[in-house]
N, C-alpha and C positions, 0 to 999 in steps of 0.2 A: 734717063728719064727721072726726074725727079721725086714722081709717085713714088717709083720702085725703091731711090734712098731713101722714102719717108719710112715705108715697114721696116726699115733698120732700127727709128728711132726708139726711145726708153719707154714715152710717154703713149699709152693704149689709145688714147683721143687721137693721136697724131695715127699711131697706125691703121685707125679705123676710118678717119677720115682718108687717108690715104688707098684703103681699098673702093670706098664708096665714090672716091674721085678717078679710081680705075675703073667702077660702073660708069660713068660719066662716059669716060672714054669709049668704051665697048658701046654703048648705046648709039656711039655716032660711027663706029666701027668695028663691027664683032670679030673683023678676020685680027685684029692685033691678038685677041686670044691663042691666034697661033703659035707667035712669036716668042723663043724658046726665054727671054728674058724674063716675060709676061708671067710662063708657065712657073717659071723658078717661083717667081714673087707670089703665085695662086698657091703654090704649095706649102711657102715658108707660112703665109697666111692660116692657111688650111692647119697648119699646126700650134700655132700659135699661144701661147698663154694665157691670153685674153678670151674669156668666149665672145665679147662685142667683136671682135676681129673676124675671129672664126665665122661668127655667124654674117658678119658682111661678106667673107669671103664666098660662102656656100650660094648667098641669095645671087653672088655675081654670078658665079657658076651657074645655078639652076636657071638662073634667065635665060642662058645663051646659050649653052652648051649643046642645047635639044635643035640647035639652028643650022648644024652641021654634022654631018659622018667624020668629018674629019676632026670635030673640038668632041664629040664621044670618046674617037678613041686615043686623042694626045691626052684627056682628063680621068676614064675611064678607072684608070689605077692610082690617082690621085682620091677620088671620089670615093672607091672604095677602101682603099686605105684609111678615109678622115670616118668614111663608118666601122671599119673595125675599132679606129682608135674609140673613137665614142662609144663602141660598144664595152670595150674595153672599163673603159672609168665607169662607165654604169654600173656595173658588173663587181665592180672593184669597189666601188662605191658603196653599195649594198648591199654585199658581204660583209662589209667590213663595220657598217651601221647596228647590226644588232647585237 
């Protein structure tokens, strides 16, 4: 799938289009969220260096994920992982600011 090479690329425009273009996708079918390729690419996203990324990444998530028992619990530990990490740099963040 080609979406999925685009989160490879350098440029943050590309890989944010290319999660929003994975919105796209989910919208006309949310069970591809299953599919463990999908998961990889929600997670690489999820970590991301960009927050334009991340935060496409998340809103895809939050959309759909509440549409099944079954994308709670394949996303469950992706999700709270991306709020520890967030909490983390906050934290870290503002320690470190005064």
């Amino acid at each position: 799938m080609q979406i999925l090479a685009a989160l490879g690329e350098n440029s943050i425009n590309i890989r944010t289009r290319a999660v929003r273009s994975l919105t796209g996708v989910v919208e006309v079918d949310p069970d591809v969220l299953g599919y463990k390729h999908i998961q990889i690419g929600v997670r690489t996203s999820f970590l991301d260096q960009s927050s334009s990324v991340r935060e496409a990444a998340v809103d895809l998530i939050g959309k759909y994920v509440l549409t099944s028992v079954t994308l709670i619990e394949q996303y469950l530990e992706m999700i709270m992982e991306r709020i520890l990490v967030s909490r983390w740099i906050h934290l870290h963040y503002y320690k470190h600011s005064y």
